[in-house]
N, C-alpha and C positions, 0 to 999 in steps of 0.2 A: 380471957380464955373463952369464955362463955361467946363471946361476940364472933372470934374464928372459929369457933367450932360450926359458928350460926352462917357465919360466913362460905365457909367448905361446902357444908351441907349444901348451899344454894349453888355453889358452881357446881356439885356433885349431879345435882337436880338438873342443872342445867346442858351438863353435858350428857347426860342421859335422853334429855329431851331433844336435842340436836340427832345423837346418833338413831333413836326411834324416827328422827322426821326421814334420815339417810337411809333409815333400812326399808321406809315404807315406801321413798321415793324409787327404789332400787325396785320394789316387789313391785309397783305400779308400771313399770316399764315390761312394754308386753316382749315377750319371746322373739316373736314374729320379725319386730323392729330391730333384732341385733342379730338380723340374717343378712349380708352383705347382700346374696342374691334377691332376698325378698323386698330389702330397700329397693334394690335397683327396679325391680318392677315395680314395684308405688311407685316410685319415681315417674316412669314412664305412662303409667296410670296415669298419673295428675296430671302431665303435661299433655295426656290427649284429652284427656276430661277439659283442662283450659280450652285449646282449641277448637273440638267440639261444640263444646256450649257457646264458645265465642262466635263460632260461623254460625250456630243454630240461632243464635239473638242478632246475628250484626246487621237486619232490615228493620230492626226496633229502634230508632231514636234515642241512645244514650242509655237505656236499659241493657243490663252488661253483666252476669255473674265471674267476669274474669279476676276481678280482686277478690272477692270472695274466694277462688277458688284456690287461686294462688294461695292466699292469706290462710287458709285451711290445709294446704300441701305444708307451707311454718311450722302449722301448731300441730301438725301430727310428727312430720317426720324431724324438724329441728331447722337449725339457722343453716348448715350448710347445704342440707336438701333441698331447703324452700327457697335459698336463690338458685341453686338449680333449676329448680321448675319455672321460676319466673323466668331466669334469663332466657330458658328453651323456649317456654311454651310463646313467650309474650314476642320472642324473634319470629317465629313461625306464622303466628294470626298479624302482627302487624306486617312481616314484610310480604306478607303472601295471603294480603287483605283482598276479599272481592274489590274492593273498591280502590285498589291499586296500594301499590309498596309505599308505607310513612317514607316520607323524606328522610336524609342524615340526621341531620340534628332533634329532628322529631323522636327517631328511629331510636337515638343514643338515650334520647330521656325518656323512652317507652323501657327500654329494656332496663335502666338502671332504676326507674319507678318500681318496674314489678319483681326487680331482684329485692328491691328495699320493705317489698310488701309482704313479700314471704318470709325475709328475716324478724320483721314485726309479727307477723303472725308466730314465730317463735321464741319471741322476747315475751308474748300475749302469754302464751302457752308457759314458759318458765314461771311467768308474775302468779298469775290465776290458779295455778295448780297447787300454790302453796296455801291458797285462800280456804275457808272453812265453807264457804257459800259454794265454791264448786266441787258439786257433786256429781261427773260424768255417769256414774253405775246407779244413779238414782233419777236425779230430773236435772233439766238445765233450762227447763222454761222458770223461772226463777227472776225477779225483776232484778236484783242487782249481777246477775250473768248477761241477763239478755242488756240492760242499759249498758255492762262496760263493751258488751260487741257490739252494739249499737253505737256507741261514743268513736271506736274503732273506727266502724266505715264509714263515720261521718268526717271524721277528720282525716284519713287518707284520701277521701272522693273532695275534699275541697282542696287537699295541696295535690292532687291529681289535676282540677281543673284550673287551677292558678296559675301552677307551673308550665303546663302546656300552653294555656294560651299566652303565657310570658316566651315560650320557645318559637309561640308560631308566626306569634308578632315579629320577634327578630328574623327569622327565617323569611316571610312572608316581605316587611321594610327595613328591616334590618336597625329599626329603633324600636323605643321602648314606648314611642311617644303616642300611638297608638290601640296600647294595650288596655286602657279605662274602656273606650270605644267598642275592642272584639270584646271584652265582660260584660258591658250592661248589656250589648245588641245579646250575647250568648246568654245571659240571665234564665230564660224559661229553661232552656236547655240544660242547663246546670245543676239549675233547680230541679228536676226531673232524674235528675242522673244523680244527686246529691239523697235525694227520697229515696229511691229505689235501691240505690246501693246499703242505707242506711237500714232502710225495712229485711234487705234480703239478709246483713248482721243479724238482723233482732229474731227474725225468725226461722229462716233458714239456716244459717251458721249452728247454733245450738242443736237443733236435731242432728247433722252432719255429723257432728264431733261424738254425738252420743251413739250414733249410728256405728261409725269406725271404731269409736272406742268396745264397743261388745264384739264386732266383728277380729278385732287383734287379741281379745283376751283371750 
């Protein structure tokens, strides 16, 4: 008897701590965000803010806040917005690039890249938010926040440049047998773009989120 009663108690305890984690995630969800009309403006926000900053960077050598930016449109507004903003923003800056419209097949893995980039930024956003470490209303310079956005755009910017130059090879000979060749020759380049995107998680990202998040409460 003794032992169910010990038992109860714990699932008692348990469901109590479930509903408190439901009701704090409930009160954590700003206002602002469950206005149809005020999503749809963020919406359109993000997607010029993408393009924007992507024509303001694109004479810079692989330096690029477009994932970031994306990936941040994810974690604010959710998995359905944030490929929104990718598939928009990322149609508009590559086919309507100074430097001439991505090809088809380039075109198709740009937009499906940065639809994928925003869904992860709100897969990031669901994970992290249950964490004790993130603290939006307090700090987020914080080393295990900034190393898991960090860890993010490192491994988005490496299967960003993987995958492309596996697209561009086919596109470009239409074999695969080529594609060691475009990566070591592309290496600096990579490298570069793999830094920078990683540095602009660790330290730009974090302020971002901290940023929006006081401005939606």
């Amino acid at each position: 008897m003794e032992f169910k009663s010990a038992t109860n108690c714990l699932e008692i305890s348990k469901i109590k701590a479930e509903t408190e984690d439901i009701e704090q995630e409930k009160a954590s969800k700003s206002v602002l965000l469950q206005r149809k009309s005020f999503r749809t403006a963020l919406i359109g926000t993000f997607v010029a803010m993408v393009v924007v900053i992507g024509y303001a960077l694109v004479y810079l050598p692989n330096i690029e806040l477009v994932c970031l930016t994306i990936f941040l449109s994810g974690f604010i507004l959710g998995k359905r917005d944030g490929v929104i903003v990718g598939l928009m923003s990322s149609f508009i800056f590559c086919y309507f690039n100074p430097f001439g419209a991505s090809p088809l097949p380039l075109l198709g893995f740009q937009l499906s890249f940065y639809a994928l980039d925003g869904f992860v930024g709100a897969i990031s956003s669901d994970y992290v938010k249950k964490k004790k470490f993130f603290k939006p209303n307090l700090d987020l310079y914080k080393f295990r926040v900034m190393f898991f956005f960090g860890a993010i755009g490192a491994i988005l910017t490496f299967i960003f440049d993987i995958l492309s130059t596996i697209v561009i090879a086919l596109t470009d000979f239409g074999t695969l047998d080529v594609f060691l060749i475009y990566y070591i020759f592309g290496i600096p380049f990579t490298t570069v773009h793999l830094v920078g995107n990683t540095l602009g998680f660790v330290f730009i990202l974090p302020g971002l989120i901290q940023l929006i998040n006081k401005l939606l409460d």
